[in-house]
GUVOKE-655182 format. One record per residue: residue in one letter; x, y, z of N, C-alpha, C in turn. Coordinates in Angstrom, 2 decimals, m for minus. Example, Ala and Ser with C-alpha at 12.3 -4.5 7.8 and 13.67 -1.06 7.14 Angstrom:
% GUVOKE-655182
SITE  resn      n_u      n_v      n_w     ca_u     ca_v     ca_w      c_u      c_v      c_w
SITE     A    13.19    m5.69     7.80    12.30    m4.50     7.80    13.20    m3.30     7.80
SITE     S    12.85    m2.25     7.08    13.67    m1.06     7.14    12.90     0.03     7.87
This chain:
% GUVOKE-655182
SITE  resn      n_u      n_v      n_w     ca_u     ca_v     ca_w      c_u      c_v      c_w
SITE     X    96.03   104.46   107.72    95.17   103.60   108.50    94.12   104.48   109.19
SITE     X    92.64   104.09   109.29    92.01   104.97   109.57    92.34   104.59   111.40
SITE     X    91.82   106.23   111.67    92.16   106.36   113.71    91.05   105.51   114.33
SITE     X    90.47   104.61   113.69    89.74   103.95   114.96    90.02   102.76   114.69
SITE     X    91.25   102.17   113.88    91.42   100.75   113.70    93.13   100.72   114.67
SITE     X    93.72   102.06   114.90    95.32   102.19   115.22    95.08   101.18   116.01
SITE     X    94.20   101.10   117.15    94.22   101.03   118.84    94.10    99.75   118.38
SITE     X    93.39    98.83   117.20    93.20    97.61   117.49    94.62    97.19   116.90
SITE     X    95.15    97.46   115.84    96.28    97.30   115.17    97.29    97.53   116.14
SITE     X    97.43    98.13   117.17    98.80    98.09   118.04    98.13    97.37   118.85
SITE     X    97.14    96.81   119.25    96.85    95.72   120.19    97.70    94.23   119.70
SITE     X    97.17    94.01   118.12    97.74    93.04   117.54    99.09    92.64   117.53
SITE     X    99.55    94.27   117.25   101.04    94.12   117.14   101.49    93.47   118.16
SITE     X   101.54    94.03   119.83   101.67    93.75   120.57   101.67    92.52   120.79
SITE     X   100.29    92.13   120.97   100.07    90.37   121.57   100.56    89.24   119.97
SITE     X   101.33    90.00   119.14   102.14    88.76   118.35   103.58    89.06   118.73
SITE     X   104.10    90.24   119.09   104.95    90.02   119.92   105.28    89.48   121.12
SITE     X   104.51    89.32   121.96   104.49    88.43   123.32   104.31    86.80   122.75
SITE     X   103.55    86.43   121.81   103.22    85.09   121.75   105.38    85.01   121.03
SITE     X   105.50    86.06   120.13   106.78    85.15   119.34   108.04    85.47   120.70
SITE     X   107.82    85.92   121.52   108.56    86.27   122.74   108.78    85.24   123.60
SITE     X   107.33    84.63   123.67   107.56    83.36   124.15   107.52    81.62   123.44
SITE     X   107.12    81.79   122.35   107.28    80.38   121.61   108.26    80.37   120.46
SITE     X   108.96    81.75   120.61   110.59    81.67   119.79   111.50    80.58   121.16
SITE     X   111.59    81.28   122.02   113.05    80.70   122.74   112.18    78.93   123.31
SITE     X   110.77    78.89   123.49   110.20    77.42   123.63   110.67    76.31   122.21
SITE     X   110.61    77.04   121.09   111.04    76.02   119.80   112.20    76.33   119.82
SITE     X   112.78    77.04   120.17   114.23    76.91   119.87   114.97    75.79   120.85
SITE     X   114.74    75.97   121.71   115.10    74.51   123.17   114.16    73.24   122.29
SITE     X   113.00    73.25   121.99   112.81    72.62   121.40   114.10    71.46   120.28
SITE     X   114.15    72.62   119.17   114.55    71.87   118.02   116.05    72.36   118.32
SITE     X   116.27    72.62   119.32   118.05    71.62   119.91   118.26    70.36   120.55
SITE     X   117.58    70.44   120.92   116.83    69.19   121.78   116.53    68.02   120.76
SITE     X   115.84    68.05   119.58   115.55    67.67   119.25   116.65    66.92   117.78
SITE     X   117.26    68.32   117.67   117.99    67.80   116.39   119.09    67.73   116.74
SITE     X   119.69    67.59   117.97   120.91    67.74   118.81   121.93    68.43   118.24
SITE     X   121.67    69.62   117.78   123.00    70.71   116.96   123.68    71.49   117.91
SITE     X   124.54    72.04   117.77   125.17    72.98   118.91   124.39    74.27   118.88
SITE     X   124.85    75.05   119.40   124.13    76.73   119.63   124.21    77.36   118.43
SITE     X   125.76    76.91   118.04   126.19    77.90   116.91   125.33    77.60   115.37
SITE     X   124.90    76.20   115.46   123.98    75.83   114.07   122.66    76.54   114.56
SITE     X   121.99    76.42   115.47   120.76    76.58   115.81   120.75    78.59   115.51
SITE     X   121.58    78.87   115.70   121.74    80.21   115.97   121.82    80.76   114.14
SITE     X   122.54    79.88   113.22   122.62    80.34   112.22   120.88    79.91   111.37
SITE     X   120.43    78.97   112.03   119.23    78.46   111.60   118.29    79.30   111.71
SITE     X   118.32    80.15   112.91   117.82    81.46   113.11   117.94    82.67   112.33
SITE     X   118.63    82.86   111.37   119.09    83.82   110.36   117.97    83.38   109.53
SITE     X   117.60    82.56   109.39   116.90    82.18   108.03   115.49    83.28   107.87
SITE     X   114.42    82.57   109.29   113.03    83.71   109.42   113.56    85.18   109.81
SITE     X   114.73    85.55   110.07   114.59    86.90   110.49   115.58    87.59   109.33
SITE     X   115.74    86.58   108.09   116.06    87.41   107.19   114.97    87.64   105.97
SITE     X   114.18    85.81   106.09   112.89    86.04   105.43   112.17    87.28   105.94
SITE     X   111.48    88.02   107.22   111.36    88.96   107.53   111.37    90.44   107.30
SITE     X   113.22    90.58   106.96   113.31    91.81   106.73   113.03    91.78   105.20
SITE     X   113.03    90.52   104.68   112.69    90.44   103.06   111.58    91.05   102.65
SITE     X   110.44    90.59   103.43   109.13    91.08   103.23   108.79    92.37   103.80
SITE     X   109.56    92.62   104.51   109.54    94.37   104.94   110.33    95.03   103.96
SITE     X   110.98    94.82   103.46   111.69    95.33   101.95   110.98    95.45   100.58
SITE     X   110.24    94.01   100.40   109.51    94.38    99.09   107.95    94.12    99.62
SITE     X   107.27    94.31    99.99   105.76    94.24   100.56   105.27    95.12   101.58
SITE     X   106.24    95.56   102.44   105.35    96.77   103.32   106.23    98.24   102.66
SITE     X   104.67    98.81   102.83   104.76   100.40   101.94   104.31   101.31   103.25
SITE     X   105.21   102.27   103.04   104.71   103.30   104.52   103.87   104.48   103.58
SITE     X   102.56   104.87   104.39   101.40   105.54   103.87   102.73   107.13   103.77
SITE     X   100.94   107.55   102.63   102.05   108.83   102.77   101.52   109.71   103.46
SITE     X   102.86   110.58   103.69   102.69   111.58   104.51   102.17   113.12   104.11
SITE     X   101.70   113.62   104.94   100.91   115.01   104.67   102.37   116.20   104.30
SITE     X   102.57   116.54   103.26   103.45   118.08   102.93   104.00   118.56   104.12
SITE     X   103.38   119.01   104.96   103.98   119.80   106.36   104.49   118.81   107.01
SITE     X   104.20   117.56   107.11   104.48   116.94   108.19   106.05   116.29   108.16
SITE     X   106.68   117.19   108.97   108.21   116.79   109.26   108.70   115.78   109.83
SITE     X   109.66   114.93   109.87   109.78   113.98   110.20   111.64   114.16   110.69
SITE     X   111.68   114.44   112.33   113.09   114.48   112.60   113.51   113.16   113.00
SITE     X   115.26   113.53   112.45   115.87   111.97   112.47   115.87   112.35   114.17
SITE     X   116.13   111.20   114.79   116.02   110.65   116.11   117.63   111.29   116.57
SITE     X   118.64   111.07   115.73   119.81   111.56   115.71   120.80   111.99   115.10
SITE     X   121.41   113.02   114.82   121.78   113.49   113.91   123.47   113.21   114.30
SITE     X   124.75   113.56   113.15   125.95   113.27   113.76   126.29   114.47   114.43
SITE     X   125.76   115.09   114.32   126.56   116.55   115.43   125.54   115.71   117.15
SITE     X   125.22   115.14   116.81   124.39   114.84   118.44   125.38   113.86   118.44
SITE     X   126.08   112.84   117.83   126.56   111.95   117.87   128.39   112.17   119.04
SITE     X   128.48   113.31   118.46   129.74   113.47   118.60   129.64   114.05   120.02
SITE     X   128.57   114.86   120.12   128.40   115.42   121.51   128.33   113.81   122.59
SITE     X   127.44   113.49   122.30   127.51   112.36   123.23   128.89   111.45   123.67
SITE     X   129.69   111.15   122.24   130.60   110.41   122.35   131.52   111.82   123.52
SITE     X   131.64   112.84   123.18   132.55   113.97   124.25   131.70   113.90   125.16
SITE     X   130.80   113.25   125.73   130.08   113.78   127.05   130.75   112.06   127.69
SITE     X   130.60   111.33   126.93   131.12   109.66   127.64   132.53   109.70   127.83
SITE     X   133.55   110.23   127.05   135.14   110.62   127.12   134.87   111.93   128.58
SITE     X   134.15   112.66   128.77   134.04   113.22   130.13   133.69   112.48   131.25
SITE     X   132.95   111.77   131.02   132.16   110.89   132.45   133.97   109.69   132.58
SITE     X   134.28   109.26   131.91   135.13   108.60   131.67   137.20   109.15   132.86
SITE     X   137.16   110.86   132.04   138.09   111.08   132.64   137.52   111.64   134.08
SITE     X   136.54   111.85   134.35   136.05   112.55   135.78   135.76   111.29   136.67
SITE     X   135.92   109.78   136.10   135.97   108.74   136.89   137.43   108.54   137.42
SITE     X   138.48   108.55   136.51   139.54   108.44   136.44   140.68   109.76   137.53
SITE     X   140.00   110.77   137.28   140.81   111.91   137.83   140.23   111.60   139.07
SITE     X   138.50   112.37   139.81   138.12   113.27   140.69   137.47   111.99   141.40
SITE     X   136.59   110.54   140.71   136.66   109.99   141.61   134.88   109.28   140.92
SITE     X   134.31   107.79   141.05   132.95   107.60   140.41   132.03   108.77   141.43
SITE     X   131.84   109.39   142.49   131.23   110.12   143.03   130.75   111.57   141.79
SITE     X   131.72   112.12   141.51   132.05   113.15   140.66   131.19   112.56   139.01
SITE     X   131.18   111.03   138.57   130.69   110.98   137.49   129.16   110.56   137.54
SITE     X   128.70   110.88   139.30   127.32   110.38   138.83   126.86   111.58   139.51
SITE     X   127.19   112.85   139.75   126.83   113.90   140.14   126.71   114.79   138.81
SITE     X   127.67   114.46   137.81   127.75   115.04   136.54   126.52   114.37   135.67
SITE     X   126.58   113.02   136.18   125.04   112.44   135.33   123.93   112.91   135.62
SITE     X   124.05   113.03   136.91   122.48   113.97   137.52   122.27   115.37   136.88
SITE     X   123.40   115.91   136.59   123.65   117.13   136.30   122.96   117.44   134.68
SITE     X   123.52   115.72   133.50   123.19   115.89   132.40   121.48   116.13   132.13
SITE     X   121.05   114.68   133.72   119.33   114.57   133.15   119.23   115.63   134.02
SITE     X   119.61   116.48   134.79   117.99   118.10   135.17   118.44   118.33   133.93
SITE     X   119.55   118.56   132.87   119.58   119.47   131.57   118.90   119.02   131.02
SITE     X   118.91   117.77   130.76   118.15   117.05   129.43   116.62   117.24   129.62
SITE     X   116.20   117.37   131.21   115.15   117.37   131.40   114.18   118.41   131.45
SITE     X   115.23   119.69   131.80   114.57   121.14   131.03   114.52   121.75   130.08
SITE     X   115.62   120.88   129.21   115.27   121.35   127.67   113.96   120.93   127.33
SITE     X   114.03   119.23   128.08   112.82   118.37   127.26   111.33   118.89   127.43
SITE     X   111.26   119.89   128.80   110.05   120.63   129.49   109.79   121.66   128.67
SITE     X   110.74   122.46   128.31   110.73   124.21   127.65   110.25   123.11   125.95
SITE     X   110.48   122.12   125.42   110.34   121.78   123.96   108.95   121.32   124.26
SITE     X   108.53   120.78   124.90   107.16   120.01   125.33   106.52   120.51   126.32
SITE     X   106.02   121.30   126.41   105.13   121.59   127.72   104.03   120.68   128.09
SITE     X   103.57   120.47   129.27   102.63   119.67   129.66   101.57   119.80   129.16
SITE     X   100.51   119.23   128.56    99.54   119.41   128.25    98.26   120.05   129.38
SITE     X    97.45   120.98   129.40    96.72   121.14   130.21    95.36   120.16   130.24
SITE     X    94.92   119.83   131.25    93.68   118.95   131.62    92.69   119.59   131.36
């Protein structure tokens, strides 16, 4: 996509998300209301566009390609996975043993870490 159409294209995106944000849950009261079904029909009735959806994101949208160098890290990997799950089994027994005081002193503790790794990987941009 060329760089001077992004800004209008995430504008779009955006304001069709707010309109289906708000005239999804308006038709949905709607056509309960209307067709007097319980939650649980209305709810499966809802499967229908958000599987048509991922349909057309399956066979019709193509992601551009990407430039050789340009790396693309997964968001999470399973060795991050496992760390986390041992950092929640910690917050967990340090509630249980030492007391909730102790598990939100340890949380403070995780974000300054998380937050000086995230500084030393990203430095601020200068003005």
């Amino acid at each position: 996509m060329p760089e001077r159409l992004r800004g209008a294209a995430y504008g779009l995106r955006q304001s069709l998300d707010s309109i289906g944000a708000l005239l999804g849950p308006v038709l949905g009261i709607v056509l309960l209301a209307w067709l007097l079904v319980d939650i649980r029909t209305a709810l499966w009735v809802a499967v229908i566009p958000a599987a048509l959806a991922v349909l057309v994101l399956v066979v019709a949208v193509r992601e551009p390609e990407r430039a050789a160098h340009a790396r693309v890290r997964a968001p999470i990997r399973l060795a991050d996975a496992r760390r986390l799950a041992g950092r929640y089994w910690l917050v967990v027994a340090l509630w249980q043993t030492v007391g909730p005081a102790a598990t939100f002193y340890a949380g403070a503790a995780f974000t300054a870490v998380a937050l000086v790794a995230l500084m030393s990987y990203c430095p601020p941009a200068n003005p």
